[in-house]
N, C-alpha and C positions, 0 to 999 in steps of 0.2 A: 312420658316423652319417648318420642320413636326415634333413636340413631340411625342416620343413613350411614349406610356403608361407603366408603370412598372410594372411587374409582380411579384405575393409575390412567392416564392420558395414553394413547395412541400417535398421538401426532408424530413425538419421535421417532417412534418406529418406522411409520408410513415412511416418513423423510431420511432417515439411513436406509431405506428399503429403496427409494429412487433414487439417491444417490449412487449408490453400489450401483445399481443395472444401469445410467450413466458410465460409469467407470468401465465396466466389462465391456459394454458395444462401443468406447474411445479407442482402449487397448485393442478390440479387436478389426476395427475399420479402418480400412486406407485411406492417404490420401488423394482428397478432390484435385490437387496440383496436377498439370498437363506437364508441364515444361521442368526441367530440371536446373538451376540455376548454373549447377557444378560444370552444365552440357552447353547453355547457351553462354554461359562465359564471356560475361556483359563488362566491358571495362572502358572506365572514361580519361582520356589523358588530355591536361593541358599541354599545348603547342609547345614545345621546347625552345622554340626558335625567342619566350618572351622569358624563359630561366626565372616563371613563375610570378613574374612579374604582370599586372593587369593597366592599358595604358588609355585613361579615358583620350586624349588627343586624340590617339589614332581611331578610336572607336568613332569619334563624333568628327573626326573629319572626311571617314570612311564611309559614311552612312547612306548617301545617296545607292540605284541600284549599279549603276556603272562604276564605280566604286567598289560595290560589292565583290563583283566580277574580278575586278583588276586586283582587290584585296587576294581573292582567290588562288589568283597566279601567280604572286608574287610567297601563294603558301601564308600568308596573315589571318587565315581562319580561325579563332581562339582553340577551340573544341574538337576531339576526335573521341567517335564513338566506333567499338571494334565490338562484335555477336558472332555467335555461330550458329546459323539456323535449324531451330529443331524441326520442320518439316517446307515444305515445298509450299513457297508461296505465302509464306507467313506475314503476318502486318509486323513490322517494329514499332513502339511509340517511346522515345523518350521524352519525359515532363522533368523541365529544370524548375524547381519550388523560386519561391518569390524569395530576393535578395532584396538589400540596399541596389544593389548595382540593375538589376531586373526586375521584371515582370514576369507572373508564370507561363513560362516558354512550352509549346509543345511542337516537336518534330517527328513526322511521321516518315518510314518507308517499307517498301515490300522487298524481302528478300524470296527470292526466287527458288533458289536452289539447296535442298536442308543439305546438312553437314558443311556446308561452306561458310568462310568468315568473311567477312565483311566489316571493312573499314568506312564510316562515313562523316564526316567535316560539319561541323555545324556551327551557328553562333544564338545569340539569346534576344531576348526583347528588354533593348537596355533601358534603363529610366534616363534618359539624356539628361533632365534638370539636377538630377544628382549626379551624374558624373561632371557639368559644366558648375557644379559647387563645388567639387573637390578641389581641399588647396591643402590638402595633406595626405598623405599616405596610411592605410589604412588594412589590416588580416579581413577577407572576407571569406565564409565557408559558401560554397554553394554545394545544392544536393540536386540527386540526377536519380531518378526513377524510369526500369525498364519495365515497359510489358509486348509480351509479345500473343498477339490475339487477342488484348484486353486481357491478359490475365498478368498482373503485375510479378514477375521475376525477380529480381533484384534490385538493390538502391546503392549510389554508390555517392561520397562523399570526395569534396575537393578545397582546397583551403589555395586559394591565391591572396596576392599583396597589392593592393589598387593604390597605382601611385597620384600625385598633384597632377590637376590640369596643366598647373606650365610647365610638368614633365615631357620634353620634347623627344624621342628614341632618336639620335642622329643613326646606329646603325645596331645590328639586332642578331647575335648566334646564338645558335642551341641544333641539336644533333646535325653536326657536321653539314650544318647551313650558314652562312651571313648572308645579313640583309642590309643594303643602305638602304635608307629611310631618311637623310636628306632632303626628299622631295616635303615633309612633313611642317618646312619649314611655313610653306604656302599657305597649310592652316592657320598660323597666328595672324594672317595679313585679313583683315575683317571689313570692308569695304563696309558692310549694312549694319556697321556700328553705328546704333541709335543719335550719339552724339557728335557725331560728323558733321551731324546736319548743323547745330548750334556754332560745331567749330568753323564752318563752312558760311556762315553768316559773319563770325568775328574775322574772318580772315578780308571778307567784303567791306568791313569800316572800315579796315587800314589803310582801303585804299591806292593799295599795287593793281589790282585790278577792278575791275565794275562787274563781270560776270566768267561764269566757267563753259569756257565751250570746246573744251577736249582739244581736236583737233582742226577745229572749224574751221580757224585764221590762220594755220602757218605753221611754224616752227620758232620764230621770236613770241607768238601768243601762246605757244606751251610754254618754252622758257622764263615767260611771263607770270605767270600762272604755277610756274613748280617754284619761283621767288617768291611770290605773295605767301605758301604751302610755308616754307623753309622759314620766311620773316616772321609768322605764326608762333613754330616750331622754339624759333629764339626770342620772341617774346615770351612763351611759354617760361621759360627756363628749367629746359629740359638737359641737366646735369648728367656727364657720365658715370655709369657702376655695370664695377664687373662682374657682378654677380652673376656665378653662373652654374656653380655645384647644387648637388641636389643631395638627399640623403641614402639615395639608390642601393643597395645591398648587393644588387648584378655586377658578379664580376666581367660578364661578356658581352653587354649592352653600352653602348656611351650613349650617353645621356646628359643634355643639359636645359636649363632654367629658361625659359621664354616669359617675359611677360607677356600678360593679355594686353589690349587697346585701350580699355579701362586704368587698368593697370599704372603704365607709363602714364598715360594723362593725370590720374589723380595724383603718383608721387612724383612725377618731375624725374624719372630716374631711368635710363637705359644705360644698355651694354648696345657695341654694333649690329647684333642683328633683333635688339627690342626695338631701335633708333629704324633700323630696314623695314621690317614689318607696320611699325606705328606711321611712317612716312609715304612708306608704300599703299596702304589704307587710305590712308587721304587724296594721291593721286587717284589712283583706283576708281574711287569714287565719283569723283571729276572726268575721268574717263581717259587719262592718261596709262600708259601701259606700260610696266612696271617690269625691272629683272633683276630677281638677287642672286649678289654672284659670291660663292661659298666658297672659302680657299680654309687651309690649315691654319686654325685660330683665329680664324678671320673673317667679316660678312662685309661687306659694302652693296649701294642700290645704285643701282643703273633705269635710265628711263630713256623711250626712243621720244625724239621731237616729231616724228611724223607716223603717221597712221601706217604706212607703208613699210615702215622698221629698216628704213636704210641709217638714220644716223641714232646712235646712240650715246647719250651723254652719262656721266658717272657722276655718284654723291656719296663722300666719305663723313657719312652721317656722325661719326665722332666727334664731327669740327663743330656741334649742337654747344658743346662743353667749352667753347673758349672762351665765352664771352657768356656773362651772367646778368641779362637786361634786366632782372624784377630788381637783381641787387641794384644797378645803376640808376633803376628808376625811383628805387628809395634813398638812395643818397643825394636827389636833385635838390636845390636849393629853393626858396621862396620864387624866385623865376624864371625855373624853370634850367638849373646850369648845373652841371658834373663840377666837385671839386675836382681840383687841379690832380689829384695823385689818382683819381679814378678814371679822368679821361687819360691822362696816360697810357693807363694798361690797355687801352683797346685803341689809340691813337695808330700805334703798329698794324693796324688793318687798314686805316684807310688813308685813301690818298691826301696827296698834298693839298688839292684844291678842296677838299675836303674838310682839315683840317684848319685852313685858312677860313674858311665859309663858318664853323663851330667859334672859331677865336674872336671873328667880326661880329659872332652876334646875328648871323643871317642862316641861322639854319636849327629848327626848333629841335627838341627832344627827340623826337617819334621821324623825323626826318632821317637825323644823325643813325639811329636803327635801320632804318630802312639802306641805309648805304653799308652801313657794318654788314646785314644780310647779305647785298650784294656780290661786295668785297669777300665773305665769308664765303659761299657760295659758289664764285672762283676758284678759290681754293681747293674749295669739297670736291671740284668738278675732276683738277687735274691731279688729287692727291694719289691715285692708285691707279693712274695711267699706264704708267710705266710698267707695274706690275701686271697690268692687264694685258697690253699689250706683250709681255712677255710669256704671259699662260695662257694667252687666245686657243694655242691648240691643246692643252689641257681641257680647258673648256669646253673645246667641241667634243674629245676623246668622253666615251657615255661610259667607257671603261673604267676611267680614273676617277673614283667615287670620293675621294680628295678636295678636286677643285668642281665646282659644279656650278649650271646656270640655270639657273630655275626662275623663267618665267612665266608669270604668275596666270596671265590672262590663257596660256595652253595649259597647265594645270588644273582650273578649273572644275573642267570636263569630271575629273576623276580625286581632284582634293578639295572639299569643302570648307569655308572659314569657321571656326570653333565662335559661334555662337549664344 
């Protein structure tokens, strides 16, 4: 038999042999980098003015481009991006990565002049259907990548707190700025709420009116017509609640709880200016023109009877809560009658001849409401007269961020309904 000899393998060697001469030409090669990170000194700040806070409302009531604009000047731009450019005429790109809250955003611009810094304002490509879901507050990180000429520079990391859509900002500090944001109120008032139109058919069986025509007939056919809105409203039985805190962290922002138009309609439940907005929506729609008036603590809705806004009439939409028709409609008897101890408690609204009409026997169920509305109504109109008439020039003062009147239909323009 013939022993081969064994042979030691090669391979190893070959492969510590490449290795090493990798290593040596690493150590000794520069690098391909253009830009210095240390140099172009890439930093991204959230707006101070929101104390880190992220506020879908204002985002998606902002969205239009004249909006945009107005956002701008009023300094609401979320984002500030600050470079120093490393030569003359350089492209900036910054790419904000995909969020919950966004889309992958890219912003481009050319800096001109190297060694100079440059401050520039930006905002993101929000996912709107997520922010009009949010109903909780929520840590979100977003990440921010610069290049400068395509060649990627630095990344920079930001962690904001995105608050609930019915987080309202009534007014908004951060580096030695405030902001009222009052006018924000405009966004919860939702005219193209889908079910308007449903509500807008029930309010036609009742029967106050046979059709909606704005301002076509007068000034007793709008009064007519914001009754039939109102007699709805207390059919509904839409109950007061003050709810109105939110779980906010900002010590320098107020802030409070709006519901949406959904909202109130499925619970049955406002504060004054959910009652302002949800009320105001329904005229709106109809083509009535609408003005909520904002005092300390307090919202009440005002609407003109004439296209031309010389008369304006007043609704202290709280007066929703005095009177609980579904409850009175369930305590009716086989035909059709309020016990004795339930007509009482709403006897105090309405008239004599009224009362006498209920007692005879000559005035059905749905009838009797429709006079409590009236009678209610009344009430709503002259309940904060006084008041008004006593802050008229607060009102008109654009200074006093206090008392304010925000109508809905010049808003418009620049404040979108939250959708």
């Amino acid at each position: 038999m013939v022993r081969l000899r064994q042979q030691q393998p090669r391979q190893v060697s070959i492969a510590l042999l490449i290795l090493t001469c990798l290593l040596i030409a690493s150590c000794g090669s520069k690098s391909n980098k253009l830009y210095d990170p240390a140099k172009v000194n890439f930093n991204v700040a959230y707006n101070p003015i929101f104390d880190n806070q992220f506020y879908p409302s204002l985002i998606l009531a902002t969205e239009s481009v004249q909006s945009l604009t107005n956002t701008a000047e009023q300094g609401l731009i979320p984002f500030t991006f600050s470079v120093t450019a490393p030569s003359d005429g350089c492209v900036l790109r910054v790419v904000i990565d995909s969020s919950v809250l966004n889309y992958v955003t890219i912003l481009q611009e050319v800096l001109p002049h190297r060694g100079e810094q440059y401050t520039i304002q930006g905002t993101a490509k929000w996912k709107y259907d997520n922010l009009r879901r949010t109903r909780q507050g929520y840590p979100v990180d977003l990440t921010f990548t610069c290049y400068i000429n395509d060649e990627e520079v630095d990344i920079e990391n930001l962690r904001i707190n995105c608050r609930s859509i019915n987080e309202c900002p009534l007014s908004l500090a951060g580096g030695n700025r405030r902001e009222d944001t009052r006018w924000l109120f405009a966004a919860y008032v939702n005219e193209d709420h889908p079910q308007i139109e449903n509500i807008l058919s029930d309010i036609l069986d009742q029967g106050i009116v046979n059709s909606f025509n704005g301002y076509q007939n007068g000034p007793e056919s709008v009064r007519r017509q914001v009754l039939a809105v109102w007699h709805y409203v207390l059919r509904r039985g839409i109950a007061y609640s003050s709810i109105s805190c939110t779980s906010n962290p900002s010590t320098s922002a107020n802030v409070q709880h709006i519901r949406l138009f959904d909202e109130v309609w499925n619970t049955r439940q406002a504060n004054c200016i959910d009652a302002c907005v949800f009320l105001a929506s329904i005229l709106r729609k109809i083509g009535i023109r609408t003005v909520i008036f904002v005092e300390p603590c307090h919202a009440y809705l005002g609407y003109y009877t004439d296209k031309g806004r010389r008369k304006l009439e007043l609704i202290e939409t709280t007066i929703t809560s005095w009177v609980n028709i579904p409850e009175l409609q369930r305590s009716l008897d086989a035909d059709g009658r309020l016990p004795q101890e339930q007509f009482d408690k709403i006897s105090k609204f309405l008239s004599q001849k009224d009362i006498q009409l209920w007692n005879e026997g000559r005035m059905t169920f749905d009838q009797l409401t429709q006079a409590l509305a009236k009678s209610l109504l009344e009430k709503a109109k002259v309940y904060n007269d006084d008041t008004y008439q006593a802050n008229r020039n607060n009102f008109a003062d654009t200074t006093n961020i206090t008392y304010q009147q925000l109508d809905i239909e010049q808003l418009r323009s620049k404040i979108q309904p939250i959708r």
